[in-house]
C-alpha positions in Angstrom: -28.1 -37.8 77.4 -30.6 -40.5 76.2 -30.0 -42.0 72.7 -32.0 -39.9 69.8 -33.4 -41.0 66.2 -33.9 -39.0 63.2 -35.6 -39.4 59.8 -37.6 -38.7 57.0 -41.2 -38.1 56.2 -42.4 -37.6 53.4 -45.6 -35.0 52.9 -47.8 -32.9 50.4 -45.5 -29.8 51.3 -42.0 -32.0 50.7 -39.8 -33.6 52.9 -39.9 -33.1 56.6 -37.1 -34.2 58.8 -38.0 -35.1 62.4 -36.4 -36.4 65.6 -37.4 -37.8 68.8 -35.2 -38.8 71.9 -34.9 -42.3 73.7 -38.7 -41.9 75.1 -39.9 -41.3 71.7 -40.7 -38.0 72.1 -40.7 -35.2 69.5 -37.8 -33.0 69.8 -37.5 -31.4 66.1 -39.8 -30.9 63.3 -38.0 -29.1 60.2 -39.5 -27.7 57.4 -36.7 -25.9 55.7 -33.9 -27.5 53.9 -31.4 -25.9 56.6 -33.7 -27.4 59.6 -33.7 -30.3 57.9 -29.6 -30.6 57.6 -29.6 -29.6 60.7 -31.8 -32.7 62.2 -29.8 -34.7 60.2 -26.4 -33.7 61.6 -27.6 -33.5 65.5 -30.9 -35.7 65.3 -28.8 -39.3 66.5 -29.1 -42.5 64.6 -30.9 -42.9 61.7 -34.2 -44.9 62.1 -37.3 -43.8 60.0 -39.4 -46.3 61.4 -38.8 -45.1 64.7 -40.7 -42.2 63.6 -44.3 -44.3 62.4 -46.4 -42.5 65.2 -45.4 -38.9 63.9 -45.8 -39.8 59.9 -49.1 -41.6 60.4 -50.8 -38.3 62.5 -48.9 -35.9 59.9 -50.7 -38.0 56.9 -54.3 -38.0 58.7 -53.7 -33.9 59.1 -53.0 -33.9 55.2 -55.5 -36.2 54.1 -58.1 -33.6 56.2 -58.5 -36.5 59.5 -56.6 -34.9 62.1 -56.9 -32.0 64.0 -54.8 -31.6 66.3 -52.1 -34.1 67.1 -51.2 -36.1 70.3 -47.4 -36.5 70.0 -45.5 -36.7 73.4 -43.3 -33.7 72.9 -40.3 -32.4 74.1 -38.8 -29.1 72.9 -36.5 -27.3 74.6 -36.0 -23.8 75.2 -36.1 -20.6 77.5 -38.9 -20.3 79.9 -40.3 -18.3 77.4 -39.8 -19.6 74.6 -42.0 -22.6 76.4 -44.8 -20.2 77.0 -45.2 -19.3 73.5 -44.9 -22.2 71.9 -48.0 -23.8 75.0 -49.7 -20.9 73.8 -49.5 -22.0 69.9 -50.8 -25.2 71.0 -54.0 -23.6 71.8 -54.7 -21.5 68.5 -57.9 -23.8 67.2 -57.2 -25.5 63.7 -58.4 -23.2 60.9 -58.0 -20.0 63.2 -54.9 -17.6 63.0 -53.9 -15.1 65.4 -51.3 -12.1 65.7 -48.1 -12.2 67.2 -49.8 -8.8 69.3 -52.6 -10.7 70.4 -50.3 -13.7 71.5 -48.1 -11.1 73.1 -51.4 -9.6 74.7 -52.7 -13.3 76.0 -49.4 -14.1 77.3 -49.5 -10.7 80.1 -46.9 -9.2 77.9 -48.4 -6.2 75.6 -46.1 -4.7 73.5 -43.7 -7.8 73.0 -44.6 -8.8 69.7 -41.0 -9.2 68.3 -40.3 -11.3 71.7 -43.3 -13.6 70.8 -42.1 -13.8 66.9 -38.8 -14.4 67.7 -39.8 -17.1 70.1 -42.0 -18.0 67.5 -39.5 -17.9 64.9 -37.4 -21.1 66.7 -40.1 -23.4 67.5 -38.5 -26.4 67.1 -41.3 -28.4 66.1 -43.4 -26.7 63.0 -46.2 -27.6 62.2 -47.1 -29.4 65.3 -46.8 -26.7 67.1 -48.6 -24.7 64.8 -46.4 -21.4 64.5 -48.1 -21.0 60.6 -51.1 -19.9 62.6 -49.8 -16.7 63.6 -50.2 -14.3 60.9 -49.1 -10.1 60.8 -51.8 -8.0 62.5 -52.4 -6.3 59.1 -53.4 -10.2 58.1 -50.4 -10.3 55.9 -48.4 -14.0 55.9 -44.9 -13.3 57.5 -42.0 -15.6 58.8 -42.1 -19.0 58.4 -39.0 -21.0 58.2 -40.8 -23.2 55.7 -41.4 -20.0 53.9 -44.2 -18.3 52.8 -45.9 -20.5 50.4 -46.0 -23.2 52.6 -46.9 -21.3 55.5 -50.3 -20.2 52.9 -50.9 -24.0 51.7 -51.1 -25.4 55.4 -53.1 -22.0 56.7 -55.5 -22.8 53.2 -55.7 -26.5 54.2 -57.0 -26.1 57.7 -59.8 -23.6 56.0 -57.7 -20.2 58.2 -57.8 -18.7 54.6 -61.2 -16.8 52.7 
C-alpha cells in the first residue's frame, strides 16, 4: 500500500478534510464532521501542503472560476458504485438530476435506492458532485454534508430558481 496524506482545507461551507495517496491522487473528500474524523484517523500522515492542487481548484469553484475540476482521482468502490459516481461526473454545473433518472441512464430503471445508496458513499463530495442529485419531487434529500449545505453549493452553481 503506497504512503497516503491527509489535511485540511478550509472553505465558505467549513472545514473539509481530504486525502490523497502516494501519486497524489484524491482518495477522500469529507464534508461531515464524522467523514472528516474519519480521514483523519485512516487518511496517512499529516501534510496540508501536499494537498495545494485540491485547495487551490476548491477556492476557484467558490470564488465562481471553476467549473468543473481536474483532480487525478482515485476512489474506490464496487463496480457499481464506480458507475455511479462516472455518471455524477457528467451532471453539468448548475444542473441537478434524480436518482430515477440516474438509475434510468445507467440501464437500471427502478434502482433508485441502489443509485442513492451508491450515491450516499461517494467518497469524494463535492468533486464528485453527489449535491447534484436532488428527489424527483425536486425536494433536497441526503447529503452527508447535510441539507443546508447541500442547498448553498446547489444555489452557488445557479441549479437553484
Amino acid at each position: 500500500m503506497s504512503k497516503q496524506y491527509w489535511g485540511v482545507i478550509e472553505t465558505p461551507i467549513g472545514p473539509l478534510a481530504a486525502a490523497i495517496d502516494g501519486a497524489g491522487r484524491l482518495t477522500h473528500l469529507g464534508v461531515s464532521k464524522r467523514e472528516r474524523d474519519w480521514i483523519a484517523a485512516n487518511g496517512g500522515d499529516r501534510d496540508d501542503r501536499a494537498l495545494a492542487p485540491v485547495a487551490r481548484q476548491l477556492a476557484e469553484y467558490f470564488a465562481g472560476r471553476r467549473r468543473s475540476f481536474d483532480l487525478p482521482l482515485a476512489a474506490e468502490g464496487t463496480p457499481f458504485q464506480r458507475r455511479v459516481w462516472a455518471a455524477l461526473m457528467k451532471i453539468p454545473y448548475g444542473k441537478t438530476t434524480t436518482y430515477a433518472a440516474l438509475a434510468e441512464k445507467l440501464g437500471r430503471p427502478g434502482a433508485f435506492r441502489a443509485v442513492g445508496r451508491a450515491n450516499a458513499t461517494n467518497p469524494i463530495a463535492l468533486i464528485v458532485p453527489c449535491h447534484r442529485v436532488i428527489g424527483s419531487d425536486g425536494t433536497l434529500t441526503g447529503y452527508a454534508g447535510g441539507i443546508p449545505i447541500k442547498q448553498k453549493l446547489l444555489e452557488l452553481e445557479g441549479a437553484l430558481s
